[in-house]
VOPAGU-2260 file (C-alpha; in pm, 1 decimal, decimal comma):
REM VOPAGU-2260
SITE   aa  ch    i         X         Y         Z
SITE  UNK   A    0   -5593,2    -280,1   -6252,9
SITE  UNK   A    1   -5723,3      64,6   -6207,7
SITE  UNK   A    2   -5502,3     347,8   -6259,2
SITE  UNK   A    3   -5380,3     520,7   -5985,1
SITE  UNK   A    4   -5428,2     911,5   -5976,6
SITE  UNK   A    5   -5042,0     897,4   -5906,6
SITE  UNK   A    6   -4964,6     754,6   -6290,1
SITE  UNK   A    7   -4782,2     998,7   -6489,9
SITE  UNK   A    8   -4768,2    1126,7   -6834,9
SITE  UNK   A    9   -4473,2    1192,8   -7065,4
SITE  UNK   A   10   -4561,1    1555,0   -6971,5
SITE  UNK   A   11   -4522,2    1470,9   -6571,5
SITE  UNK   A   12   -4149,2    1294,4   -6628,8
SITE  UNK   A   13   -4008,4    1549,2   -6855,6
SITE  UNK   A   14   -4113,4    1839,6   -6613,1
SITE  UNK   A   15   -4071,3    1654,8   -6236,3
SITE  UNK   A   16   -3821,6    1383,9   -6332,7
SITE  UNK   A   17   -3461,3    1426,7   -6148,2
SITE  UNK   A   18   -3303,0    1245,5   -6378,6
SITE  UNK   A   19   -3174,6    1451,4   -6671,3
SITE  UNK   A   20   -3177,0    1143,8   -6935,3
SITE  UNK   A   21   -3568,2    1066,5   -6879,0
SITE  UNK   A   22   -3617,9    1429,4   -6890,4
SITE  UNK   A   23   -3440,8    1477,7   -7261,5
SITE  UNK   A   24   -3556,1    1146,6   -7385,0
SITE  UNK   A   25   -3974,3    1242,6   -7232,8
SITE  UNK   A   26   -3903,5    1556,4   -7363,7
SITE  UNK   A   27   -3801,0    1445,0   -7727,4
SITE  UNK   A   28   -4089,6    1247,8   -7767,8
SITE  UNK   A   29   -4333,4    1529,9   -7661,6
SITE  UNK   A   30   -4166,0    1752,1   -7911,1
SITE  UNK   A   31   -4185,4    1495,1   -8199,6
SITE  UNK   A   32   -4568,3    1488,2   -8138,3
SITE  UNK   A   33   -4553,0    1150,1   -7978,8
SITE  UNK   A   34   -4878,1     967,6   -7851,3
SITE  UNK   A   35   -4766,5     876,4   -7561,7
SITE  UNK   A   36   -4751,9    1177,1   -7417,2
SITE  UNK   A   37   -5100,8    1167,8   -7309,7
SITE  UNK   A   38   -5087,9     807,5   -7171,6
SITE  UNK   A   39   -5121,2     854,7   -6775,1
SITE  UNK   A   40   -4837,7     545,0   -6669,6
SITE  UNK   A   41   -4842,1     351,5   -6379,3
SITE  UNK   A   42   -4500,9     215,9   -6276,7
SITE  UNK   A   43   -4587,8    -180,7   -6279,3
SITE  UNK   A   44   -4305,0    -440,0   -6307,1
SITE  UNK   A   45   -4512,8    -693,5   -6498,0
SITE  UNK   A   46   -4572,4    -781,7   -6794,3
SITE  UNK   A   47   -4930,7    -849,6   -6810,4
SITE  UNK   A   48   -5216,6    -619,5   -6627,0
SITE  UNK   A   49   -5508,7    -839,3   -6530,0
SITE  UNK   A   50   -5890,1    -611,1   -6427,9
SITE  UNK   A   51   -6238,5    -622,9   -6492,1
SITE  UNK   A   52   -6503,6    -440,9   -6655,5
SITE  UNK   A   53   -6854,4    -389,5   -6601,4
SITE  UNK   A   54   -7018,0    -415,9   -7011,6
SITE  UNK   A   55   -7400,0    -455,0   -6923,0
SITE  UNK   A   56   -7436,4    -735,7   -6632,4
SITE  UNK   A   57   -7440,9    -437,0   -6380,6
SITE  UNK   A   58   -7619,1    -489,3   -6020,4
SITE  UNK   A   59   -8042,3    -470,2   -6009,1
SITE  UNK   A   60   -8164,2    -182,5   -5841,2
SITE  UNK   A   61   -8438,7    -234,5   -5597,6
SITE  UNK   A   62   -8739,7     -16,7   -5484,7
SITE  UNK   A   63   -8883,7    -104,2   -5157,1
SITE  UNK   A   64   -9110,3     -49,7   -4889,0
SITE  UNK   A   65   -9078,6      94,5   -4539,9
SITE  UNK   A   66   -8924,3    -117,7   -4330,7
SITE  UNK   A   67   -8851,4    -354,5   -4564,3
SITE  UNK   A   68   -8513,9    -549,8   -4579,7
SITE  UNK   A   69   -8305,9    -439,6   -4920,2
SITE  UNK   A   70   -8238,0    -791,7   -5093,8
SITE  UNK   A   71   -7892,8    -832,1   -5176,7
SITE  UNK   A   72   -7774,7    -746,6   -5537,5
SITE  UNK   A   73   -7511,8    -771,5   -5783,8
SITE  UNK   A   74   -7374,5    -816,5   -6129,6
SITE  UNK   A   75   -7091,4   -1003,2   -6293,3
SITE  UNK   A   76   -6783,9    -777,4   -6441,4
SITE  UNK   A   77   -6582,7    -927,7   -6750,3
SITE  UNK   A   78   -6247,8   -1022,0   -6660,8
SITE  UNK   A   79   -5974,9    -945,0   -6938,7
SITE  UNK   A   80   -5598,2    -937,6   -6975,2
SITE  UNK   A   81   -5379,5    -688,4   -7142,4
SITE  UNK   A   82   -4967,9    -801,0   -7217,9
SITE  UNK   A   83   -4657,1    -546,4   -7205,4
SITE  UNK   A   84   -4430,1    -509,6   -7473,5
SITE  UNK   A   85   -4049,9    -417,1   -7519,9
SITE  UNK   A   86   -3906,2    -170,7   -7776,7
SITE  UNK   A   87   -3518,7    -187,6   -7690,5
SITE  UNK   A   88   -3221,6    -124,1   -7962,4
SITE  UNK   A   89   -2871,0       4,7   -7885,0
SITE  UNK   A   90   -2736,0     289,0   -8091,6
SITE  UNK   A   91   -2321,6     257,9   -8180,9
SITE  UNK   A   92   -2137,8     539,6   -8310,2
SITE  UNK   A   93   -1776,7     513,6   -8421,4
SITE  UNK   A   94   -1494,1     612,8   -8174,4
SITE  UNK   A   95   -1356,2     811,3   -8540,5
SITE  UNK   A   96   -1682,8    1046,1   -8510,8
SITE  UNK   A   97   -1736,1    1083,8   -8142,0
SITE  UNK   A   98   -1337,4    1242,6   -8168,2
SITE  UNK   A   99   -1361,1    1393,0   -8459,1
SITE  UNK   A  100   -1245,9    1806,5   -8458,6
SITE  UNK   A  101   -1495,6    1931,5   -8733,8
SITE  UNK   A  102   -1804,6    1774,1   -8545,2
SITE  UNK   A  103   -2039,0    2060,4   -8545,6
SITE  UNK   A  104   -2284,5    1801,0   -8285,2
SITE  UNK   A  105   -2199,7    1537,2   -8024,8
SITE  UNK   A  106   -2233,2    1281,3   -8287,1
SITE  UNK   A  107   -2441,3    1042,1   -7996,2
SITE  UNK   A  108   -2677,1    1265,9   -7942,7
SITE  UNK   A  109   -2777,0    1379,9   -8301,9
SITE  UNK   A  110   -2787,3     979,6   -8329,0
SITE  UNK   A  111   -3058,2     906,6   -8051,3
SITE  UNK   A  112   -3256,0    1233,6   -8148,2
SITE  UNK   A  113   -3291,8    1097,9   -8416,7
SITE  UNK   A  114   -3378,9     762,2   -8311,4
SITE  UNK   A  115   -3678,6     939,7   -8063,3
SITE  UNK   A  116   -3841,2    1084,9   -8364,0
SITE  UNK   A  117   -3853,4     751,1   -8529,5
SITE  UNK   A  118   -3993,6     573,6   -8231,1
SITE  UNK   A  119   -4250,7     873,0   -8205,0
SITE  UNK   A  120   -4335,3     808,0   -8570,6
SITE  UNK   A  121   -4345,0     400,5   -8515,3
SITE  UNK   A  122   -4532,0     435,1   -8198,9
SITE  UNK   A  123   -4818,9     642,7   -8345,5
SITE  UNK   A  124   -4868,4     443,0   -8624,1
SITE  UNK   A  125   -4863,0     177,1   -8383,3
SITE  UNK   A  126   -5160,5     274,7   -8128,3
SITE  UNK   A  127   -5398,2     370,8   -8410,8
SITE  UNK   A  128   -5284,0     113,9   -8676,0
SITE  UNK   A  129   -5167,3    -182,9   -8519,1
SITE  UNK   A  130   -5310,1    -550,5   -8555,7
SITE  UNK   A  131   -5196,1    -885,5   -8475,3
SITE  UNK   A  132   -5323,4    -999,5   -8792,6
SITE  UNK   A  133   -5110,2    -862,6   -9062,3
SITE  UNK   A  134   -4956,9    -582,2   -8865,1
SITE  UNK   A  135   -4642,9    -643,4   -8552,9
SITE  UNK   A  136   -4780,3    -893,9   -8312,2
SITE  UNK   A  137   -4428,7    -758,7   -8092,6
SITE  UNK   A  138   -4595,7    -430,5   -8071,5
SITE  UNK   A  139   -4972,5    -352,1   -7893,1
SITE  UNK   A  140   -5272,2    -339,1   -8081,7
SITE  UNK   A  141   -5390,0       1,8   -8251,3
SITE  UNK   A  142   -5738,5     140,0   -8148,7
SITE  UNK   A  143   -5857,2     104,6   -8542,9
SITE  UNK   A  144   -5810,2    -272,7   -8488,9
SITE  UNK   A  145   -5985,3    -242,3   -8131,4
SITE  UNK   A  146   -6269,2     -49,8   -8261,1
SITE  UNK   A  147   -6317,9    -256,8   -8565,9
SITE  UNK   A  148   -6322,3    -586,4   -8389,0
SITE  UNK   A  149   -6532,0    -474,4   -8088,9
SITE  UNK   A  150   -6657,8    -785,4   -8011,7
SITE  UNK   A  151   -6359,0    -940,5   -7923,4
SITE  UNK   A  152   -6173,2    -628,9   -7767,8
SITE  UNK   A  153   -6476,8    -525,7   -7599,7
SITE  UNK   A  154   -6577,5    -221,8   -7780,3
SITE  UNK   A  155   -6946,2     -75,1   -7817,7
SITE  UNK   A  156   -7036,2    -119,4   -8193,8
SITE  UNK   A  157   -7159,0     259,3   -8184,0
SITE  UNK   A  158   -6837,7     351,4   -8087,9
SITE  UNK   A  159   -6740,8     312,7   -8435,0
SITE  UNK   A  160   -6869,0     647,8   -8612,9
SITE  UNK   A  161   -7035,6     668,8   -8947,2
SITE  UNK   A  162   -6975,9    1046,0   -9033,7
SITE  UNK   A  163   -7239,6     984,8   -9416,7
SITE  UNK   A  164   -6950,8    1149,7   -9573,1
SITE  UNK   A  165   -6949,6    1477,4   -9442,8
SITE  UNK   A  166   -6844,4    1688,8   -9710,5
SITE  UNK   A  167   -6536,8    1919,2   -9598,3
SITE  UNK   A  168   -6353,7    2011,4   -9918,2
SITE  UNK   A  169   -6272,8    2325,9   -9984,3
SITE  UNK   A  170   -6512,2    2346,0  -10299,5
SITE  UNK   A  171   -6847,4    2222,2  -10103,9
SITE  UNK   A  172   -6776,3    2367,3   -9758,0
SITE  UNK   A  173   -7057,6    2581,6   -9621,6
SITE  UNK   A  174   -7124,4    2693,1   -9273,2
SITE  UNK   A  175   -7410,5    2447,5   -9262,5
SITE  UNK   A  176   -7178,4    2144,6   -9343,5
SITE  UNK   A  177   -6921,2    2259,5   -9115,7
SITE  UNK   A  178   -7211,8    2245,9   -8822,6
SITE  UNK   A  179   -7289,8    1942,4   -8914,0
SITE  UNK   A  180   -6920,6    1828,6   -8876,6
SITE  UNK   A  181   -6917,4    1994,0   -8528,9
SITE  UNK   A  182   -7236,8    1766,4   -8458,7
SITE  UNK   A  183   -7077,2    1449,9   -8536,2
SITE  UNK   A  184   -6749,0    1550,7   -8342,2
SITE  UNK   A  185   -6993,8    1651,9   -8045,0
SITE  UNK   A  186   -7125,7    1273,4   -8060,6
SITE  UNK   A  187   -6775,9    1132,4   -8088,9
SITE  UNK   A  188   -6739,0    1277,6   -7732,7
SITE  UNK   A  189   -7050,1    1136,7   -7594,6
SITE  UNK   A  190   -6960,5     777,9   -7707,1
SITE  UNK   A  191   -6682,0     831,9   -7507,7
SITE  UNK   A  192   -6865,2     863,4   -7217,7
SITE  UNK   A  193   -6758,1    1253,6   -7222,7
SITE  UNK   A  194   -6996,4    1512,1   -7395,5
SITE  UNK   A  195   -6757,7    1778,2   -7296,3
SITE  UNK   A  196   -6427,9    1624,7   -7386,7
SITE  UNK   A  197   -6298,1    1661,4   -7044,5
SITE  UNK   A  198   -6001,6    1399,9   -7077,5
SITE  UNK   A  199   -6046,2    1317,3   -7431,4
SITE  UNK   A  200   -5825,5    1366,8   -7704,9
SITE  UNK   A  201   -5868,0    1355,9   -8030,6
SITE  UNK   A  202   -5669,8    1242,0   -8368,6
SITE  UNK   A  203   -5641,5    1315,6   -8669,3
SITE  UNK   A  204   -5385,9    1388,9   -9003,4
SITE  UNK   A  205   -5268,3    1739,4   -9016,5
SITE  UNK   A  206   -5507,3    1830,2   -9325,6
SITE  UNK   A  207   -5803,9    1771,7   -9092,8
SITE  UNK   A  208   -5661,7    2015,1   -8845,4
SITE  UNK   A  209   -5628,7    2256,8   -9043,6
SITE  UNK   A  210   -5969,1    2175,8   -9242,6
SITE  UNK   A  211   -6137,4    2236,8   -8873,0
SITE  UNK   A  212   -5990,7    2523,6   -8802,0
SITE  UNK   A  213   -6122,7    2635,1   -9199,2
SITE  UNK   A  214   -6433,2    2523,4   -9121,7
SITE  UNK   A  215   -6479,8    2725,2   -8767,7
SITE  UNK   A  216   -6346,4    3024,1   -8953,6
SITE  UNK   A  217   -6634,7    2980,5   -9218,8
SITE  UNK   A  218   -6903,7    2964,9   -8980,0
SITE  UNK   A  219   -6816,2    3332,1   -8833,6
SITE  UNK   A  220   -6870,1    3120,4   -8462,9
SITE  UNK   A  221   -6675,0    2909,6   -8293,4
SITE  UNK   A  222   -6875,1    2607,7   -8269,1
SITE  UNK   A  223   -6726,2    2447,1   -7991,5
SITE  UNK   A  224   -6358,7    2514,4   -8130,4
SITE  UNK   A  225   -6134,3    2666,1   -7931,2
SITE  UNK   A  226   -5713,2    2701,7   -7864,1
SITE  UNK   A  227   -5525,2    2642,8   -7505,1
SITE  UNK   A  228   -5192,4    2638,9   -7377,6
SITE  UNK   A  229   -5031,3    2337,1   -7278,1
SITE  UNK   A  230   -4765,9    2264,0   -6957,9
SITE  UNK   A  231   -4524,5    2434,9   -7240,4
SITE  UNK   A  232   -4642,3    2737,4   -7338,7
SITE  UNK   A  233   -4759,6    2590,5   -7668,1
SITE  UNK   A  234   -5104,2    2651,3   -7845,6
SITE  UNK   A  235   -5300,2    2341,1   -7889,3
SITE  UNK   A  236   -5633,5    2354,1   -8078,0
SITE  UNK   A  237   -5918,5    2224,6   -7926,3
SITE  UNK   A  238   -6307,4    2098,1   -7959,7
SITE  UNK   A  239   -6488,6    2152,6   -7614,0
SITE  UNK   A  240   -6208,4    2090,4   -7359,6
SITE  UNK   A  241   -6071,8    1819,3   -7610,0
SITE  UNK   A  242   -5704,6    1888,9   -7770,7
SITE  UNK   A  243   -5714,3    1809,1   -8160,7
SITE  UNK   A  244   -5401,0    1662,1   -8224,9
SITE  UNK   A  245   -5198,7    1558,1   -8566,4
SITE  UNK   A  246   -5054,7    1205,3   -8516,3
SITE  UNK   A  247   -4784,0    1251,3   -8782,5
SITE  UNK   A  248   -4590,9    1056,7   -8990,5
SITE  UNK   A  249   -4508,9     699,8   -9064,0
SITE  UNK   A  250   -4158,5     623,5   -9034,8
SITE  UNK   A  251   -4098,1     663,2   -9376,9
SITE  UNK   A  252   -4183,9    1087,5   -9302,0
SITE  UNK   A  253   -4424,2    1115,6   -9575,9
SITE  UNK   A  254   -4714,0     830,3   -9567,5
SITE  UNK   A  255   -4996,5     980,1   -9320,0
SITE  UNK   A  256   -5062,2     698,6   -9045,2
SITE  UNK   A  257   -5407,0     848,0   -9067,2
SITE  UNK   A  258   -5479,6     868,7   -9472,3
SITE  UNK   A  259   -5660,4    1101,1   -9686,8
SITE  UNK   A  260   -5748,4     778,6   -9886,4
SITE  UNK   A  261   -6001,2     541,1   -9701,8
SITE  UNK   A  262   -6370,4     491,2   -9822,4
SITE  UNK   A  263   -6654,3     602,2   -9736,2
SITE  UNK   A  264   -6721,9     282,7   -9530,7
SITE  UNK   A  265   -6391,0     352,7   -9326,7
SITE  UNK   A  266   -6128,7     121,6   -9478,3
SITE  UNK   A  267   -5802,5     130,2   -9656,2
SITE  UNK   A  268   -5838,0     245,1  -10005,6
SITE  UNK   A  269   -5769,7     490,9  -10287,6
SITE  UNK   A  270   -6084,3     680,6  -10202,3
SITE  UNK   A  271   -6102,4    1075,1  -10066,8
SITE  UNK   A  272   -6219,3     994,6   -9707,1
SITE  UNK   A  273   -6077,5    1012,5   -9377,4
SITE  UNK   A  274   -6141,5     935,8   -8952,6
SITE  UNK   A  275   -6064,0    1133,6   -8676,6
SITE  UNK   A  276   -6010,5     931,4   -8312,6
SITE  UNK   A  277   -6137,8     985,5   -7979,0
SITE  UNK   A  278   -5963,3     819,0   -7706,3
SITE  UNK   A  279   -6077,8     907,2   -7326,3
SITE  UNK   A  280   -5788,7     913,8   -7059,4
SITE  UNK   A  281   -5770,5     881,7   -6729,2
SITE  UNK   A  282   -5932,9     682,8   -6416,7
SITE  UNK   A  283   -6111,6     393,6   -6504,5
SITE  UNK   A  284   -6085,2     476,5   -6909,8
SITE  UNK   A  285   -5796,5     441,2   -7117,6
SITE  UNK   A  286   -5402,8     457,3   -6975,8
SITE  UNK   A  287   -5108,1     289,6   -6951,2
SITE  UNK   A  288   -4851,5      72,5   -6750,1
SITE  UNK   A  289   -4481,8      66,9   -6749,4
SITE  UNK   A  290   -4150,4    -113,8   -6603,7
SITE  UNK   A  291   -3974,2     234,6   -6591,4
SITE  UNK   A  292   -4004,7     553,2   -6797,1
SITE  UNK   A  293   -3858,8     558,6   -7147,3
SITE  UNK   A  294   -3435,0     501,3   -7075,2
SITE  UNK   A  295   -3187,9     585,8   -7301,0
SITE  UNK   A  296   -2859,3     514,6   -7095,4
SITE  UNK   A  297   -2480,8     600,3   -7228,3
SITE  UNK   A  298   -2310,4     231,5   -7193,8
SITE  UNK   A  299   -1969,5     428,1   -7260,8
SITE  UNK   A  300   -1689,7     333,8   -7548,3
SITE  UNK   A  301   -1734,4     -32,3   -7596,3
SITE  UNK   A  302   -1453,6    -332,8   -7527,6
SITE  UNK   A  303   -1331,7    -345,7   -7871,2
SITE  UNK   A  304   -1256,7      16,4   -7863,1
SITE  UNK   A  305   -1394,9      88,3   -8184,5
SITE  UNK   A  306   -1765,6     236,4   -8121,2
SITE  UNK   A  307   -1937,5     405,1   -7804,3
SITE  UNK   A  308   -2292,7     273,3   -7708,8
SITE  UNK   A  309   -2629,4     430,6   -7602,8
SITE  UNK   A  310   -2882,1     158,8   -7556,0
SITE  UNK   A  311   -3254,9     251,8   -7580,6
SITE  UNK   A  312   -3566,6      53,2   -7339,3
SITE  UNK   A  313   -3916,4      88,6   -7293,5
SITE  UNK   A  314   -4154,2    -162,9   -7170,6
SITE  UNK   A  315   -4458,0     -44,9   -7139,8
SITE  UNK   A  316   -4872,8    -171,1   -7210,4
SITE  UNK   A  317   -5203,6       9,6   -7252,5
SITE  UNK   A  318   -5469,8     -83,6   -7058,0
SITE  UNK   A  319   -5848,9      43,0   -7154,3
SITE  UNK   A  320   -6108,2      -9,8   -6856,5
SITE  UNK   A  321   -6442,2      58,4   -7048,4
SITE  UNK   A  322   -6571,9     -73,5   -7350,8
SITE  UNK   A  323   -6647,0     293,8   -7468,9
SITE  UNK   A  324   -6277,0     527,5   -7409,1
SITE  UNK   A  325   -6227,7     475,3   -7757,1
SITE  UNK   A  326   -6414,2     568,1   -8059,6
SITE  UNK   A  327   -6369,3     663,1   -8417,6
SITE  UNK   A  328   -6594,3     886,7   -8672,2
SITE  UNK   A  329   -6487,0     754,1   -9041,6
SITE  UNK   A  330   -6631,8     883,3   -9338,4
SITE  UNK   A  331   -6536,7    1241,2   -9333,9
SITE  UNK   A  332   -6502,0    1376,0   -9784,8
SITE  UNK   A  333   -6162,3    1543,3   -9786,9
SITE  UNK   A  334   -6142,8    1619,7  -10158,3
């Protein structure tokens, strides 16, 4: 299923949408620093997304004479199968608060904004997290899990990073290791099959954001690093043309979904380490499908008279068409 250059991003529906609901709910997940904001989405009503891949068995080329016949060639793709899945709750709030006189707020909406920046917390830990192992099976799988078990999600193993524990703490940063951090982030491009992070983006925690921007600042150069201005006025760090973004929070507001703590070989620990992501977006790389944007719809004072409703749905899937949009660096010395 290749993604149509009409797909749209969280960005697209809370700037073009007519409908002012999909606007404020896009809107308050782009605000919270949601993900999913950079997923292009194709409207789809299904719930699975069936497509092909080419991973090595590609067509032989052939030289020949003149006047000879070309033979015919080609090559097998690699079939595969992604699944949608739902996130839907309803959100009651009591007739006595919706009416009450010393309500500062609508009571409703303070109740679904805050439900948005939960989902955007959920959801990020989500993509990069996610497994169907010990993690939500309900919920798609993270692009740690992807990249760690390439051969069964179809990811190159170089894809997967080894940074030799490029030392970026404050007490051992030089200029020279703060090149050699640019170097590795330069490769993390290329894996993704984009050397100058033209539709890549990259994530991290928010120390490491601010540790690049240090470590540009040490080297007196820019190295690559750079700042634009999004759709909204707002300045976004980059490397190359990639944006460098902080994926937040786990629910919980205070547990990094990307820790300070791994090892040096990349996995959960108590260690000092860290990874940043790459994930390529776009035509024939990594994006998304969905029933319908992200709905939050006012379902009005209820029958019992006692609580008004909002109910909250999103079905939606990710879909990635290469075995290289993703790719991780690990083993990056934070303290």
């Amino acid at each position: 299923m290749a993604v149509s250059t009409n797909s749209m991003t969280l960005a697209d529906y809370a700037i073009l949408s007519n409908d002012p609901m999909v606007r404020a709910v896009s809107w308050s997940l782009i605000e919270a620093g949601s993900m999913a904001q950079d997923i292009p989405f194709l409207g789809r009503a299904t719930l699975t997304a069936n497509g092909v891949r080419w991973e090595g068995d590609l067509p032989v080329v052939s030289w020949v004479s003149i006047n000879e016949e070309g033979p015919t060639t080609t090559g097998t793709p690699t079939p595969y199968q992604e699944q949608a899945f739902i996130t839907r709750n309803n959100i009651d709030t009591d007739y006595a608060l919706v009416h009450d006189i010393n309500a500062i707020t609508d009571p409703r909406a303070a109740r679904v904004q805050a439900y948005l920046e939960s989902l955007t917390y959920d959801t990020n830990h989500k993509l990069i997290n996610n497994n169907h192992v010990t993690g939500d099976k309900k919920a798609p799988v993270g692009i740690r899990a992807r990249i760690d078990d390439g051969t069964t999600y179809k990811v190159r193993s170089e894809n997967k990073l080894n940074g030799g524990g490029v030392d970026l703490t404050y007490a051992s940063a030089t200029a020279a290791t703060g090149n050699r951090f640019f170097d590795y982030v330069a490769k993390l491009l290329w894996l993704t099959g984009s050397p100058d992070g033209v539709g890549v983006v990259l994530y991290c925690n928010d120390e490491l954001q601010r540790r690049i921007e240090y470590m540009a600042r040490l080297m007196g150069s820019q190295g690559g690093y750079g700042q634009q201005t999004d759709q909204f006025g707002r300045r976004v760090a980059t490397f190359r043309n990639a944006p460098i973004r902080d994926v937040g929070r786990k629910s919980d507001q205070s547990t990094n979904i990307i820790t300070n703590t791994e090892t040096s070989a990349g996995v959960d620990g108590s260690s000092t380490y860290t990874s940043i992501y790459a994930v390529r977006y776009g035509p024939m790389q990594f994006h998304g499908w969905q029933y319908a944007p992200p709905m939050a719809k006012d379902l009005g004072l209820l029958e019992s008279g006692s609580q008004y409703r909002t109910h909250i749905n999103w079905i939606c899937g990710v879909m990635p068409e290469t075995n290289r949009c993703i790719a991780r660096m690990y083993g990056i010395k934070m303290s």
